[in-house]
BAZA-820073 format. One line per field, with one value per residue (C-alpha): y, z, x. Coordinates in nm, 3 decimals, decimal comma. Layout:
N
y: Y_...;
z: Z_...;
x: X_...;
//
This chain:
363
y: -0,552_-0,200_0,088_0,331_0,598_0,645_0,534_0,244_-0,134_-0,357_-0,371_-0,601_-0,763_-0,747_-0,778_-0,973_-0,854_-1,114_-1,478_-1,738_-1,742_-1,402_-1,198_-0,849_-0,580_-0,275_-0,058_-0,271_-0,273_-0,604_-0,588_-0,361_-0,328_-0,153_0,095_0,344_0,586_0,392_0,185_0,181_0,000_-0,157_-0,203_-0,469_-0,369_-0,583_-0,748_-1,140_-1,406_-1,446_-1,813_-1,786_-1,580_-1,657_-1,427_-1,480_-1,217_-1,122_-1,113_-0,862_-0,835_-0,675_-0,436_-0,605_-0,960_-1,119_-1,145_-1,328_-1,506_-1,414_-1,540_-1,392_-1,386_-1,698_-1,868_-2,203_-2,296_-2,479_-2,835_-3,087_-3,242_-3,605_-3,774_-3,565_-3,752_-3,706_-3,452_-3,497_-3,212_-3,178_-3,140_-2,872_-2,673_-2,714_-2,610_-2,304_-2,212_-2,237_-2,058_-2,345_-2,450_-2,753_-2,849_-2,809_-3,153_-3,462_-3,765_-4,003_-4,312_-4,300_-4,266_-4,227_-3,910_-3,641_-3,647_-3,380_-3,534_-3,473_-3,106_-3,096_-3,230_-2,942_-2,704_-2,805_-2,842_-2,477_-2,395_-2,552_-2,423_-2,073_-1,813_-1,553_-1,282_-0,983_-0,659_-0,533_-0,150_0,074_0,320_0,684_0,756_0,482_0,516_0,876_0,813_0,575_0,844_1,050_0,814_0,733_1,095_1,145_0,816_0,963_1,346_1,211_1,017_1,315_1,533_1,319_1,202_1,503_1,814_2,085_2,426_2,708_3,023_3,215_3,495_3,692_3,689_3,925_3,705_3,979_3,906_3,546_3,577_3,888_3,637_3,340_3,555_3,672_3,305_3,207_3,416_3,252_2,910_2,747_2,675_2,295_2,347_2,646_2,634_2,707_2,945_2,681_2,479_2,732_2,767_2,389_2,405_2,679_2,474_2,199_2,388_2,583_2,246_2,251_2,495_2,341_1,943_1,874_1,918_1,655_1,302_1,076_0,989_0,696_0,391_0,681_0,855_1,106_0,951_1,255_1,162_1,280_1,330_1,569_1,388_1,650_1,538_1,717_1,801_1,687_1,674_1,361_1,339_1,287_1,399_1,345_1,447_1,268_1,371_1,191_1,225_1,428_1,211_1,456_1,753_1,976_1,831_1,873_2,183_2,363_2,172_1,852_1,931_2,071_1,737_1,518_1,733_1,728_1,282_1,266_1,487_1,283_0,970_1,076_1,163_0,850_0,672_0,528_0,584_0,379_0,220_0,425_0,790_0,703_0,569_0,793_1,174_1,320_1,684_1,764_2,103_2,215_2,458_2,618_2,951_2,880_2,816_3,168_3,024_3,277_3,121_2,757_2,587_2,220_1,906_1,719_1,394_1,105_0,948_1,326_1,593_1,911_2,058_2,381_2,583_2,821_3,113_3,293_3,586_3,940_4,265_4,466_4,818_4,695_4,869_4,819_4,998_5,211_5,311_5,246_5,064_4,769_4,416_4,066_3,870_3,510_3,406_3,072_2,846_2,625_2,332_2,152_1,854_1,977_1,662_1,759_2,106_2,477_2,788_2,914_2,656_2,705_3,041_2,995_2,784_3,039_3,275_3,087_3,020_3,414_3,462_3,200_3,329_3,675_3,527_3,333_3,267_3,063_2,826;
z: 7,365_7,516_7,378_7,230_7,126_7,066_6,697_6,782_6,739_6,642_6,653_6,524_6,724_6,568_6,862_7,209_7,461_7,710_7,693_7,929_8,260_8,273_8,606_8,516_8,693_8,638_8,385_8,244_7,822_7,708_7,360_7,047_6,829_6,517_6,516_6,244_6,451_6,478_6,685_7,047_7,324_7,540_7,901_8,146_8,437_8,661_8,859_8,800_8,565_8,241_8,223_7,852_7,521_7,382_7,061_6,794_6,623_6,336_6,451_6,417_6,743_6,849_7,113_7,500_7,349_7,572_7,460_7,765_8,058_8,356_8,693_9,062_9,206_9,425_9,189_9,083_8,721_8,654_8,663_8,383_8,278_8,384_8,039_7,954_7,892_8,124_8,026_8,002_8,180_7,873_7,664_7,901_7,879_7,442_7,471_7,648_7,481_7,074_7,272_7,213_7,473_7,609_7,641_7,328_7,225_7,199_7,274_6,939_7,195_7,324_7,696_7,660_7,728_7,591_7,443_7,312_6,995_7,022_7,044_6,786_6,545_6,675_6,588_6,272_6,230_6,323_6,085_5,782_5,883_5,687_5,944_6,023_5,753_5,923_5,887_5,586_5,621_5,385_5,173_5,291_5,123_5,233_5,567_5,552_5,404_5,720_5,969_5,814_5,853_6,215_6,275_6,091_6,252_6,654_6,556_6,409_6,732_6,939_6,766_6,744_7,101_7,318_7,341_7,272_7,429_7,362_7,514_7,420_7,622_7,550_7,782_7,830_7,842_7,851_8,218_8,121_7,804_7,932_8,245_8,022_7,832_8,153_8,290_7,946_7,915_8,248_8,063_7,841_7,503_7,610_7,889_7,801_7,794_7,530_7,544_7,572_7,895_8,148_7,964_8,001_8,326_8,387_8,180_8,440_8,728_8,694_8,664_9,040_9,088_8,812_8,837_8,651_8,324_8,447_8,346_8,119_8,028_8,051_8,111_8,102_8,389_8,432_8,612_8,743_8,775_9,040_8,887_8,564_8,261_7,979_7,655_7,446_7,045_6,845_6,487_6,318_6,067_5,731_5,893_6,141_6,546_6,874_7,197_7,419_7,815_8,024_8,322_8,662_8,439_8,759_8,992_8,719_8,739_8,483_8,400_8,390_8,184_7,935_7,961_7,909_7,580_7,433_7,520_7,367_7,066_6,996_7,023_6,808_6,583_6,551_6,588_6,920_7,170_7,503_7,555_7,879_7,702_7,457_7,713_7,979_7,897_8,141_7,933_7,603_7,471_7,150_7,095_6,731_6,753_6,642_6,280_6,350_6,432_6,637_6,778_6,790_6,856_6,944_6,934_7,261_7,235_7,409_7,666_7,769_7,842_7,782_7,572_7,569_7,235_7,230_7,006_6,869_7,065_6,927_7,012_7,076_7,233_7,597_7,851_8,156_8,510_8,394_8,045_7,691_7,603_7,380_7,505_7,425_7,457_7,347_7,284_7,484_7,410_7,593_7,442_7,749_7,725_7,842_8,018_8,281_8,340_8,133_8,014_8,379_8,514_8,195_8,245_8,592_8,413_8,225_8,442_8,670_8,394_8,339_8,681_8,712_8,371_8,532_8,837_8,614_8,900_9,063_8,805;
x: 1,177_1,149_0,946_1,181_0,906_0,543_0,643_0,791_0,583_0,893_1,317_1,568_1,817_2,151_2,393_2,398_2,614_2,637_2,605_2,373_2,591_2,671_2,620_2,407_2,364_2,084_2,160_2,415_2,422_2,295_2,182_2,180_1,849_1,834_1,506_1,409_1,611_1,917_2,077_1,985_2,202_1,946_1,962_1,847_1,623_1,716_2,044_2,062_2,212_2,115_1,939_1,851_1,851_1,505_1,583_1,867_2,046_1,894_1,546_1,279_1,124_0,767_0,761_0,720_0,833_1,052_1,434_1,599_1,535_1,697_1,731_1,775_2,112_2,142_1,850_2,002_1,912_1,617_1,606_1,671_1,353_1,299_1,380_1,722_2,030_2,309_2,606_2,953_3,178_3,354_3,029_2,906_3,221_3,234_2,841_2,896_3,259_3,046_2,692_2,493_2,219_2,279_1,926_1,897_2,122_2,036_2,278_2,343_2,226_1,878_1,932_2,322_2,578_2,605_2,873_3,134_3,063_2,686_2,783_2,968_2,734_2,472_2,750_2,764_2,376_2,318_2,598_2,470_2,070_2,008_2,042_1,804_1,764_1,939_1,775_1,938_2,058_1,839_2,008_1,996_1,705_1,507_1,604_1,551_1,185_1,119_1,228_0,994_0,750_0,770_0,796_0,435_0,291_0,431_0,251_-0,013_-0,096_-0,013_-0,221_-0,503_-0,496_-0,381_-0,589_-0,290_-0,331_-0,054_0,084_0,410_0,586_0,860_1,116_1,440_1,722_1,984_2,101_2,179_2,349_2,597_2,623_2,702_2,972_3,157_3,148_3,275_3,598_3,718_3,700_3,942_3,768_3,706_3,550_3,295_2,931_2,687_2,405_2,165_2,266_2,196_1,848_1,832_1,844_1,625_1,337_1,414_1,368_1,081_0,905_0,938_0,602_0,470_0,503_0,175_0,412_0,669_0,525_0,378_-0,002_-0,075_-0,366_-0,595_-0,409_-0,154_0,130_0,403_0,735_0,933_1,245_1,292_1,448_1,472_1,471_1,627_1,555_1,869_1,852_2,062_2,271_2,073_1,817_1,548_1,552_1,510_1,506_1,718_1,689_1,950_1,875_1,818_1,859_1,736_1,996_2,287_2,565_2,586_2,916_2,726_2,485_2,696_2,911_2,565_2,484_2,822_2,837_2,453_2,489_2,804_2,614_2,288_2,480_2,664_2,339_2,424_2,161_2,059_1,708_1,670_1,788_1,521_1,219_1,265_1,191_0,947_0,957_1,105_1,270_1,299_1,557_1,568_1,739_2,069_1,858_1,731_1,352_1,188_0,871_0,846_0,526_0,596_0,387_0,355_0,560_0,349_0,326_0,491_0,213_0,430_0,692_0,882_1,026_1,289_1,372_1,639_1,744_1,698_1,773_1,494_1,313_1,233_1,123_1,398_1,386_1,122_1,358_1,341_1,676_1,772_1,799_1,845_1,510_1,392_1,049_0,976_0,635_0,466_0,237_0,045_-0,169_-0,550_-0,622_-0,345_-0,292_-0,463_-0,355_-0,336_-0,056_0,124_0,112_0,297_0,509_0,622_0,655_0,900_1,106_1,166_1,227_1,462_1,665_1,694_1,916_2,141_2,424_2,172_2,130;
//
């Protein structure tokens, strides 16, 4: 069972996706489990064959418990114990075709066949046994009120374990938005992009001076990460946020990015998320202006050691080329974890990300 979150300790396994025989390959879907934020399409790590489900449907699972066995490609199966009956063809092909493990029956004659009989009468044994108590789906409210809760339990973890610092700058962002309006007219309505992709990719970026932002904490350590998988702040319908990854968010076009926000905010907000969207994030952004937030002050999401708020943006008096005039500018945070990086690397941080917003047609 994969770690879906800091909040996370257990998920319920309501749906297999393959069967023992089946070929897998990395990053193929396997399973669905039901978390407190949804359900999450898990993915299997490795390429092989799928030797043995070890958890039925049903079943609340703790986090790192196994839930299949799996083999190498080329592996054969492992061997029959030295007492087990022999199997009919015909037994082994009714075992497989009703997903029952043939090591599992017993032949009606001590030391006989197993028969297709013998199969049968497991069928109908497993049948007749009460099947595991599927997780029940709480009623909005309830499942609102646990959101909530593994929200509190994942800040109240972060705040107690990572030493925050803070630092805000205002940044004028009219060169990207009167950019991002020109680009936009171009566009059919389909295919333009909304103010907060090319700023998504500028937050990507300017990780590249500062890499002690990109990465996780943890085992004591701080392990960087060498690619950048944003995770980005969507709030859910009901209620309640997550922050996906956008996988290689610095090495996206603009284009793709804006393609991997529209396919994620679809899915969030169907509740349909992948293990690796949900495990991956090396940096998260929280963008709140569209609710007309002005400053936002995140907390750090662990194992992450940085995230990055955006504003609204406002018109205001700016000085520009040595003139008074009025321009668009945003107000963008950083929160850093102390045990990584200070005030003075976020402050480069910063700084590259307003430098990088003012050449916009590089993004």
């Amino acid at each position: 069972m994969p770690s879906l979150g800091a909040d996370m300790e257990a998920g319920t396994l309501v749906e297999w996706m393959v069967k023992p025989g089946d070929a897998v390959k990395r990053g193929q879907v396997v399973a669905v489990v039901e978390t407190q934020k949804g359900a999450i399409e898990v993915e299997i790590w490795e390429t092989g064959i799928v030797d043995r489900l070890v958890v039925e449907k049903g079943r609340k699972v703790p986090v790192g418990e196994v839930l299949a066995l799996l083999r190498a490609p080329g592996e054969a199966p492992p061997a029959a114990a030295p007492a087990r009956a022999r199997i009919s063809p015909s037994a082994r092909q009714l075992a497989e075709e009703l997903g029952i493990d043939i090591r599992s029956v017993q032949s009606a004659e001590p030391g006989g066949v197993i028969s297709r009989a013998d199969v049968e009468r497991a069928a109908s044994a497993r049948k007749a046994a009460p099947a595991p108590a599927a997780a029940a789906k709480p009623a909005e409210a309830d499942w609102h009120a646990q959101m909530r809760k593994a929200i509190a339990v994942a800040m109240s973890r972060s705040k107690r374990e990572i030493p925050h610092y803070y630092l805000a700058t205002d940044i004028d962002v009219t060169a990207v938005t009167d950019w991002l309006a020109a680009e936009n007219t171009k566009r059919g309505v389909a295919e333009r992009l909304l103010p907060v992709v090319p700023l998504m990719k500028a937050v990507a970026l300017a990780l590249h001076e500062v890499p002690e932002l990109n990465g996780s904490w943890t085992e004591g350590a701080f392990r960087p990460s060498a690619a950048v998988h944003l995770g980005m702040a969507i709030a859910m319908r009901g209620g309640g946020l997550v922050a996906p990854a956008m996988h290689d968010a610095d090495r996206k076009t603009l284009d793709g990015l804006m393609a991997d926000l529209r396919d994620l905010t679809t899915r969030v907000r169907g509740g349909r998320l992948r293990s690796s969207e949900m495990s991956d994030p090396t940096i998260t952004l929280s963008s709140l202006g569209e609710q007309g937030v002005e400053g936002v002050f995140g907390v750090i999401y662990p194992p992450q050691v940085a995230i990055v708020g955006l504003g609204k943006v406002t018109e205001r008096a700016w000085v520009h080329q040595g003139t008074v005039a009025v321009r668009k500018v945003m107000t963008a945070t950083l929160s850093g974890d102390h045990r990584v990086s200070d005030g003075h690397r976020g402050g480069l941080y910063l700084a590259a990300l307003n430098r990088l917003l003012q050449d916009p047609g590089k993004l």
